[in-house]
C-alpha positions in Angstrom: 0.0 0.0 0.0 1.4 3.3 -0.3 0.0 7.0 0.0 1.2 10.2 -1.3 0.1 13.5 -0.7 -1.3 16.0 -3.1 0.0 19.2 -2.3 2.4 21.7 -3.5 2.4 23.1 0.0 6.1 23.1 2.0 5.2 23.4 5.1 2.2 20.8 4.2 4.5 18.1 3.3 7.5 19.0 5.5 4.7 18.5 8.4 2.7 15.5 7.0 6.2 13.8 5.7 7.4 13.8 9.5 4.7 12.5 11.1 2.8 9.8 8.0 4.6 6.9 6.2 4.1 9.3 3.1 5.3 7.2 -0.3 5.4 10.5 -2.8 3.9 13.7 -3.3 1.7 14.1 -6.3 1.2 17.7 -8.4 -0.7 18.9 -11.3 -0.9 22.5 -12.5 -4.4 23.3 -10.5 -1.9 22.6 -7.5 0.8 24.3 -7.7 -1.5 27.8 -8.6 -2.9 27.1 -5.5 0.5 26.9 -3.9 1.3 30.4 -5.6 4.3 28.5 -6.9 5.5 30.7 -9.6 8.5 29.3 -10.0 7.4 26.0 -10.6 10.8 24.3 -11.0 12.3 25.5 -8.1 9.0 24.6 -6.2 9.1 21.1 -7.3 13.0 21.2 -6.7 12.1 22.1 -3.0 9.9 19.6 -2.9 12.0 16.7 -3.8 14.7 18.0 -0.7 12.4 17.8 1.5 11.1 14.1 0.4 14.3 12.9 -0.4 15.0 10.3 -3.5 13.8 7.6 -2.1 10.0 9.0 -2.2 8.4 9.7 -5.5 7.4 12.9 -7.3 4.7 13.1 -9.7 4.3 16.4 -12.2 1.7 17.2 -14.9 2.8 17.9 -18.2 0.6 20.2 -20.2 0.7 20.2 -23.9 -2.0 19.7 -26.2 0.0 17.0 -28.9 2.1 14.1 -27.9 5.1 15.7 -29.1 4.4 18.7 -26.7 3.9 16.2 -23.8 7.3 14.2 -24.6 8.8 18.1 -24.7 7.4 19.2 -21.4 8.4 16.2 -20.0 12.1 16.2 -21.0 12.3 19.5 -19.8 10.6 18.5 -16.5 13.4 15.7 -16.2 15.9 18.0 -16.8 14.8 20.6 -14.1 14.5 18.2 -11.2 15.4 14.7 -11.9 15.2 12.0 -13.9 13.6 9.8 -11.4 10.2 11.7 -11.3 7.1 10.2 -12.9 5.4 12.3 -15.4 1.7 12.7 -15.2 -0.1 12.1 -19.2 -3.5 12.4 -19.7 -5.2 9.3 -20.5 -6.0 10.9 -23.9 -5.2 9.5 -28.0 -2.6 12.3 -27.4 -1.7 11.3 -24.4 -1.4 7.3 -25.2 0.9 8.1 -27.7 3.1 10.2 -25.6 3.3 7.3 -23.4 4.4 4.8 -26.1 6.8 7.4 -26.6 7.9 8.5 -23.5 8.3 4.4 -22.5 10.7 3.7 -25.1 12.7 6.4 -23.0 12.4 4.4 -19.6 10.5 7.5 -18.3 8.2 6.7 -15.1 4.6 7.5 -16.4 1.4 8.1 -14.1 -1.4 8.2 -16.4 -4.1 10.8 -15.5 -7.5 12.2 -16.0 -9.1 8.9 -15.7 -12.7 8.5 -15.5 -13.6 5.4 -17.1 -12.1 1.3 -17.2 -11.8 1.8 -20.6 -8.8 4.4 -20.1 -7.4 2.4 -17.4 -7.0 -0.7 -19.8 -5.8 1.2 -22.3 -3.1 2.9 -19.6 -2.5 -0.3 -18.5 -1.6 -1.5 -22.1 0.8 1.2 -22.6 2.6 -0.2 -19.8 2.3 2.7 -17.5 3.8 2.8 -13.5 0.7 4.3 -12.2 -3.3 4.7 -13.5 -4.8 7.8 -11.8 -8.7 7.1 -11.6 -10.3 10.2 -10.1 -12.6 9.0 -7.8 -14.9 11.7 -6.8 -15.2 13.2 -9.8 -16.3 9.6 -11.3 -18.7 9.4 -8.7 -20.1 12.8 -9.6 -20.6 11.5 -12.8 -22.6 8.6 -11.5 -19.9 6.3 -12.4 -19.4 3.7 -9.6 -16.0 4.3 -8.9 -15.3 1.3 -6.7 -16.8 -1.0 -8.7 -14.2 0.4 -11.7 -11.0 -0.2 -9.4 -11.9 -3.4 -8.5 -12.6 -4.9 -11.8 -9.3 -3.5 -13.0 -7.4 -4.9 -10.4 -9.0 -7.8 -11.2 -8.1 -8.1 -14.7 -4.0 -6.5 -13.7 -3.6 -9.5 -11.1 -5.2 -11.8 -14.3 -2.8 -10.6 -16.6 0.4 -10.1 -14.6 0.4 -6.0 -15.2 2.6 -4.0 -13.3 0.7 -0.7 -13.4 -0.6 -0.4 -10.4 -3.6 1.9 -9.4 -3.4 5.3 -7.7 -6.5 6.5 -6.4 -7.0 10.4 -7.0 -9.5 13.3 -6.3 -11.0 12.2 -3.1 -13.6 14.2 -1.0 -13.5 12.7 1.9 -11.8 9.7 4.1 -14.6 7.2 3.6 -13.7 7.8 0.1 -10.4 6.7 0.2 -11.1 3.6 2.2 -13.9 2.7 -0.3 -10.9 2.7 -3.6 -8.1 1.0 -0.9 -10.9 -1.8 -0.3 -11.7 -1.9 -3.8 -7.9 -3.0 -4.8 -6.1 0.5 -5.3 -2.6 -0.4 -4.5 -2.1 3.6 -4.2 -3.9 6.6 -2.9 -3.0 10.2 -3.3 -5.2 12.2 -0.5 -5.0 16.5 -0.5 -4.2 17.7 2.7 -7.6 19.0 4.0 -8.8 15.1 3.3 -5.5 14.0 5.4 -6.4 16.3 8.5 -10.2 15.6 8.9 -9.2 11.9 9.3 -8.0 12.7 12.7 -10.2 16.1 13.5 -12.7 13.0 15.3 -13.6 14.8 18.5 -13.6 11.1 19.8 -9.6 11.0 19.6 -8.6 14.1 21.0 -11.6 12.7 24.0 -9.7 9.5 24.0 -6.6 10.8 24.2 -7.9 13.3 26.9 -8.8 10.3 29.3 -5.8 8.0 28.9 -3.6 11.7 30.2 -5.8 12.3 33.1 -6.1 9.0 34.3 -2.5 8.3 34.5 -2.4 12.0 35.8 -4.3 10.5 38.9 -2.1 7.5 39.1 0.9 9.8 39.1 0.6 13.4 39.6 2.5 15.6 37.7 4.7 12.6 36.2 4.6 11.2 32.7 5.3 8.0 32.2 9.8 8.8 31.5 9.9 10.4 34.7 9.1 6.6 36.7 
Protein backbone atom coordinates (compact mmCIF):
# COMPACT_ATOMS: atom_id res chain seq x y z
CA UNK A 1 0.00 0.00 0.00
CA UNK A 2 1.43 3.34 -0.29
CA UNK A 3 -0.04 6.97 0.04
CA UNK A 4 1.23 10.20 -1.26
CA UNK A 5 0.15 13.49 -0.66
CA UNK A 6 -1.33 15.98 -3.09
CA UNK A 7 -0.04 19.24 -2.27
CA UNK A 8 2.40 21.71 -3.54
CA UNK A 9 2.36 23.09 -0.02
CA UNK A 10 6.05 23.09 1.99
CA UNK A 11 5.24 23.38 5.09
CA UNK A 12 2.24 20.84 4.17
CA UNK A 13 4.55 18.13 3.32
CA UNK A 14 7.55 19.00 5.55
CA UNK A 15 4.75 18.52 8.41
CA UNK A 16 2.75 15.53 6.95
CA UNK A 17 6.23 13.79 5.67
CA UNK A 18 7.42 13.81 9.48
CA UNK A 19 4.67 12.51 11.14
CA UNK A 20 2.84 9.81 8.04
CA UNK A 21 4.64 6.91 6.21
CA UNK A 22 4.06 9.32 3.12
CA UNK A 23 5.30 7.24 -0.27
CA UNK A 24 5.43 10.54 -2.76
CA UNK A 25 3.93 13.67 -3.28
CA UNK A 26 1.71 14.05 -6.34
CA UNK A 27 1.25 17.66 -8.36
CA UNK A 28 -0.75 18.93 -11.34
CA UNK A 29 -0.90 22.53 -12.52
CA UNK A 30 -4.37 23.29 -10.53
CA UNK A 31 -1.88 22.55 -7.48
CA UNK A 32 0.81 24.28 -7.74
CA UNK A 33 -1.53 27.82 -8.60
CA UNK A 34 -2.90 27.10 -5.49
CA UNK A 35 0.48 26.95 -3.90
CA UNK A 36 1.26 30.42 -5.56
CA UNK A 37 4.32 28.49 -6.92
CA UNK A 38 5.53 30.74 -9.63
CA UNK A 39 8.47 29.29 -10.04
CA UNK A 40 7.38 26.02 -10.62
CA UNK A 41 10.78 24.30 -10.95
CA UNK A 42 12.25 25.54 -8.06
CA UNK A 43 9.04 24.61 -6.23
CA UNK A 44 9.12 21.07 -7.26
CA UNK A 45 12.97 21.25 -6.69
CA UNK A 46 12.06 22.06 -3.02
CA UNK A 47 9.93 19.60 -2.88
CA UNK A 48 12.04 16.69 -3.75
CA UNK A 49 14.65 18.00 -0.73
CA UNK A 50 12.41 17.84 1.54
CA UNK A 51 11.13 14.13 0.39
CA UNK A 52 14.33 12.87 -0.39
CA UNK A 53 15.04 10.25 -3.55
CA UNK A 54 13.80 7.57 -2.14
CA UNK A 55 10.01 9.03 -2.23
CA UNK A 56 8.45 9.73 -5.52
CA UNK A 57 7.40 12.86 -7.29
CA UNK A 58 4.67 13.06 -9.72
CA UNK A 59 4.33 16.43 -12.16
CA UNK A 60 1.72 17.18 -14.95
CA UNK A 61 2.82 17.91 -18.23
CA UNK A 62 0.62 20.24 -20.15
CA UNK A 63 0.75 20.23 -23.86
CA UNK A 64 -2.00 19.74 -26.22
CA UNK A 65 0.04 17.05 -28.88
CA UNK A 66 2.11 14.11 -27.93
CA UNK A 67 5.06 15.72 -29.08
CA UNK A 68 4.41 18.71 -26.73
CA UNK A 69 3.91 16.15 -23.77
CA UNK A 70 7.34 14.18 -24.59
CA UNK A 71 8.78 18.11 -24.69
CA UNK A 72 7.39 19.18 -21.40
CA UNK A 73 8.45 16.24 -20.02
CA UNK A 74 12.15 16.24 -20.98
CA UNK A 75 12.32 19.46 -19.82
CA UNK A 76 10.58 18.48 -16.50
CA UNK A 77 13.37 15.67 -16.21
CA UNK A 78 15.91 18.02 -16.82
CA UNK A 79 14.79 20.63 -14.12
CA UNK A 80 14.50 18.16 -11.18
CA UNK A 81 15.40 14.74 -11.92
CA UNK A 82 15.25 11.97 -13.88
CA UNK A 83 13.58 9.81 -11.36
CA UNK A 84 10.24 11.67 -11.34
CA UNK A 85 7.09 10.21 -12.86
CA UNK A 86 5.36 12.27 -15.44
CA UNK A 87 1.68 12.74 -15.22
CA UNK A 88 -0.06 12.11 -19.20
CA UNK A 89 -3.55 12.40 -19.68
CA UNK A 90 -5.16 9.32 -20.53
CA UNK A 91 -6.05 10.88 -23.86
CA UNK A 92 -5.24 9.47 -28.00
CA UNK A 93 -2.57 12.30 -27.43
CA UNK A 94 -1.75 11.28 -24.36
CA UNK A 95 -1.37 7.26 -25.22
CA UNK A 96 0.87 8.10 -27.70
CA UNK A 97 3.12 10.19 -25.57
CA UNK A 98 3.31 7.25 -23.43
CA UNK A 99 4.40 4.79 -26.07
CA UNK A 100 6.85 7.38 -26.59
CA UNK A 101 7.92 8.50 -23.50
CA UNK A 102 8.33 4.38 -22.51
CA UNK A 103 10.74 3.67 -25.13
CA UNK A 104 12.72 6.43 -23.05
CA UNK A 105 12.44 4.41 -19.60
CA UNK A 106 10.48 7.47 -18.29
CA UNK A 107 8.24 6.73 -15.09
CA UNK A 108 4.63 7.53 -16.37
CA UNK A 109 1.38 8.13 -14.09
CA UNK A 110 -1.40 8.16 -16.42
CA UNK A 111 -4.10 10.77 -15.53
CA UNK A 112 -7.47 12.20 -16.01
CA UNK A 113 -9.13 8.95 -15.70
CA UNK A 114 -12.70 8.46 -15.51
CA UNK A 115 -13.65 5.38 -17.08
CA UNK A 116 -12.06 1.29 -17.18
CA UNK A 117 -11.75 1.81 -20.59
CA UNK A 118 -8.75 4.36 -20.13
CA UNK A 119 -7.43 2.38 -17.36
CA UNK A 120 -6.99 -0.70 -19.76
CA UNK A 121 -5.76 1.25 -22.32
CA UNK A 122 -3.07 2.88 -19.61
CA UNK A 123 -2.45 -0.31 -18.52
CA UNK A 124 -1.63 -1.52 -22.14
CA UNK A 125 0.76 1.20 -22.64
CA UNK A 126 2.59 -0.19 -19.83
CA UNK A 127 2.34 2.67 -17.51
CA UNK A 128 3.80 2.81 -13.49
CA UNK A 129 0.75 4.28 -12.25
CA UNK A 130 -3.29 4.74 -13.45
CA UNK A 131 -4.82 7.82 -11.75
CA UNK A 132 -8.68 7.13 -11.60
CA UNK A 133 -10.28 10.24 -10.14
CA UNK A 134 -12.57 8.96 -7.85
CA UNK A 135 -14.87 11.66 -6.77
CA UNK A 136 -15.21 13.24 -9.76
CA UNK A 137 -16.29 9.63 -11.26
CA UNK A 138 -18.74 9.37 -8.71
CA UNK A 139 -20.10 12.75 -9.65
CA UNK A 140 -20.63 11.49 -12.76
CA UNK A 141 -22.58 8.56 -11.51
CA UNK A 142 -19.88 6.32 -12.40
CA UNK A 143 -19.42 3.73 -9.60
CA UNK A 144 -15.99 4.31 -8.91
CA UNK A 145 -15.31 1.33 -6.73
CA UNK A 146 -16.79 -1.02 -8.74
CA UNK A 147 -14.24 0.37 -11.73
CA UNK A 148 -11.03 -0.24 -9.44
CA UNK A 149 -11.86 -3.44 -8.48
CA UNK A 150 -12.57 -4.93 -11.75
CA UNK A 151 -9.25 -3.51 -12.97
CA UNK A 152 -7.37 -4.87 -10.36
CA UNK A 153 -9.01 -7.78 -11.20
CA UNK A 154 -8.11 -8.06 -14.68
CA UNK A 155 -4.04 -6.49 -13.66
CA UNK A 156 -3.57 -9.47 -11.13
CA UNK A 157 -5.15 -11.79 -14.32
CA UNK A 158 -2.83 -10.60 -16.64
CA UNK A 159 0.40 -10.09 -14.62
CA UNK A 160 0.43 -5.97 -15.22
CA UNK A 161 2.61 -3.98 -13.29
CA UNK A 162 0.68 -0.74 -13.40
CA UNK A 163 -0.57 -0.36 -10.40
CA UNK A 164 -3.58 1.87 -9.41
CA UNK A 165 -3.41 5.31 -7.71
CA UNK A 166 -6.49 6.49 -6.45
CA UNK A 167 -7.03 10.42 -7.02
CA UNK A 168 -9.52 13.34 -6.29
CA UNK A 169 -11.00 12.17 -3.06
CA UNK A 170 -13.57 14.17 -0.98
CA UNK A 171 -13.55 12.68 1.94
CA UNK A 172 -11.79 9.67 4.11
CA UNK A 173 -14.61 7.19 3.64
CA UNK A 174 -13.68 7.81 0.06
CA UNK A 175 -10.38 6.74 0.23
CA UNK A 176 -11.13 3.62 2.21
CA UNK A 177 -13.86 2.70 -0.30
CA UNK A 178 -10.85 2.74 -3.61
CA UNK A 179 -8.10 1.00 -0.90
CA UNK A 180 -10.85 -1.78 -0.28
CA UNK A 181 -11.67 -1.94 -3.81
CA UNK A 182 -7.86 -3.05 -4.80
CA UNK A 183 -6.05 0.46 -5.29
CA UNK A 184 -2.58 -0.38 -4.47
CA UNK A 185 -2.07 3.62 -4.23
CA UNK A 186 -3.94 6.62 -2.94
CA UNK A 187 -3.03 10.25 -3.25
CA UNK A 188 -5.17 12.19 -0.45
CA UNK A 189 -5.01 16.51 -0.48
CA UNK A 190 -4.25 17.67 2.72
CA UNK A 191 -7.65 19.00 4.04
CA UNK A 192 -8.84 15.10 3.29
CA UNK A 193 -5.54 13.97 5.38
CA UNK A 194 -6.35 16.35 8.46
CA UNK A 195 -10.24 15.56 8.91
CA UNK A 196 -9.16 11.90 9.30
CA UNK A 197 -7.99 12.67 12.70
CA UNK A 198 -10.16 16.05 13.47
CA UNK A 199 -12.69 13.04 15.31
CA UNK A 200 -13.55 14.77 18.48
CA UNK A 201 -13.56 11.09 19.82
CA UNK A 202 -9.61 11.04 19.59
CA UNK A 203 -8.64 14.14 20.97
CA UNK A 204 -11.61 12.74 24.02
CA UNK A 205 -9.71 9.53 24.04
CA UNK A 206 -6.57 10.85 24.18
CA UNK A 207 -7.87 13.28 26.87
CA UNK A 208 -8.79 10.33 29.27
CA UNK A 209 -5.76 7.99 28.86
CA UNK A 210 -3.60 11.71 30.21
CA UNK A 211 -5.85 12.26 33.09
CA UNK A 212 -6.14 8.97 34.31
CA UNK A 213 -2.51 8.27 34.51
CA UNK A 214 -2.41 11.98 35.84
CA UNK A 215 -4.33 10.51 38.85
CA UNK A 216 -2.14 7.49 39.09
CA UNK A 217 0.86 9.83 39.07
CA UNK A 218 0.59 13.41 39.64
CA UNK A 219 2.47 15.63 37.68
CA UNK A 220 4.70 12.59 36.20
CA UNK A 221 4.61 11.16 32.68
CA UNK A 222 5.32 8.01 32.16
CA UNK A 223 9.84 8.76 31.48
CA UNK A 224 9.85 10.43 34.66
CA UNK A 225 9.06 6.60 36.70
Amino acid sequence: MEFMLDTADLAAIEYWNDHLQLSGITTNPTILKKAAAVDVFDRLRAIRKIIGTAKCLHVQVVGESAEEMVKDAARILQEVDQSVYIKVPTTPEGLKAMKLLKRKGVHITATAIYSEFQMYQAMMAKVDYMAPYFNRMVNQNVDAKQVIANVAKTGKRTGSKSKILAASFHNVQEVTDALDAGAQAVTVGVDVVASAFANPAISAAVAGFAQDWQDLHPGKHVYDL
